[in-house]
C-alpha positions as CSV (number, residue, x, y, z in Angstrom):
1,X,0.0,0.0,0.0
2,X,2.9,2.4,0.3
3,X,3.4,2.5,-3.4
4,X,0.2,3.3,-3.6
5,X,-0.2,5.9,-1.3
6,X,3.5,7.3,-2.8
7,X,1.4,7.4,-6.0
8,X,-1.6,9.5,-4.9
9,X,0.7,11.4,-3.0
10,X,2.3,13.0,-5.8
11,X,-0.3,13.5,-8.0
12,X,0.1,10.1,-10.1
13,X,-3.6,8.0,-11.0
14,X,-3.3,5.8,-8.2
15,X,-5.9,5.9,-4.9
16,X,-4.9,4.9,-1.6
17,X,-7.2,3.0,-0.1
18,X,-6.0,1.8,2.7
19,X,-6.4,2.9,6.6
20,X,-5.5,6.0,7.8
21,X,-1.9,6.8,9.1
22,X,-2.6,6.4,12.8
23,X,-4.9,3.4,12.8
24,X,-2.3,1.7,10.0
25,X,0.2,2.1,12.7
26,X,-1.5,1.9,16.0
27,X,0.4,-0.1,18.1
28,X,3.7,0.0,16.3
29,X,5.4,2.1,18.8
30,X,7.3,3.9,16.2
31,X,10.0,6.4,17.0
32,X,11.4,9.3,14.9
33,X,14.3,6.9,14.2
34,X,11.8,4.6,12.3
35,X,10.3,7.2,10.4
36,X,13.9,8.9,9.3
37,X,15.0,4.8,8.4
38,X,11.9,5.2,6.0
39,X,12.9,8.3,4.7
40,X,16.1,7.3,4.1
41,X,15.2,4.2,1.9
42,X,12.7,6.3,0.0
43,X,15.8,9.0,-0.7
44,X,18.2,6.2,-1.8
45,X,15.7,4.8,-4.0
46,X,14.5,7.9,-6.0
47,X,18.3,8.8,-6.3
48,X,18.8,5.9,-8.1
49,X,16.3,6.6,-10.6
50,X,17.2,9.6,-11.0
51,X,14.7,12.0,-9.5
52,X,16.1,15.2,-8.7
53,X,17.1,16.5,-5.0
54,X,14.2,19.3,-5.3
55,X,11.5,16.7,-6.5
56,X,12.8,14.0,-3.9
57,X,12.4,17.0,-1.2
58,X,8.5,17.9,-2.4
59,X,8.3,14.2,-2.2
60,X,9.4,14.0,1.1
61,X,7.2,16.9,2.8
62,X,4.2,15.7,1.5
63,X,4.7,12.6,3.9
64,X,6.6,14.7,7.1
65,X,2.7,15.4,7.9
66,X,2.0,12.0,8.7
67,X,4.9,11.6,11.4
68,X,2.8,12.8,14.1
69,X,0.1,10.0,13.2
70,X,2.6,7.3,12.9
71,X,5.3,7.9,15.7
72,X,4.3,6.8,18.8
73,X,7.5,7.1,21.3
């Protein structure tokens, strides 16, 4: 579901349809670290396709909302 919620994010044809951030992750006790590990992967991953700093940064802020629904701890 995160590649599809990456989709919808940035404006692509796809529809999340899955749960909410907090519910998806209730019980996770997730902590910043977690989160940043996340961004990380997602950084390495559009750098090796390519995708420019600036796009992989509007990329990334559309999801730093979500880290106060996600981390618990």
């Amino acid at each position: 579901q995160l590649t599809e919620q990456l989709c919808e994010l940035a404006g692509g044809p796809c529809s999340y349809q899955g749960p909410d951030m907090k519910l998806a992750h209730e019980g996770m006790t997730l902590k910043s670290g977690d989160f940043n590990a996340l961004v990380e992967v997602l950084q390495a991953a559009m750098a090796a396709r390519g995708i420019p700093f600036a796009a992989q940064n509007r990329m990334l802020a559309k999801l730093a909302p979500m880290h106060r629904d996600i981390v618990t701890r």
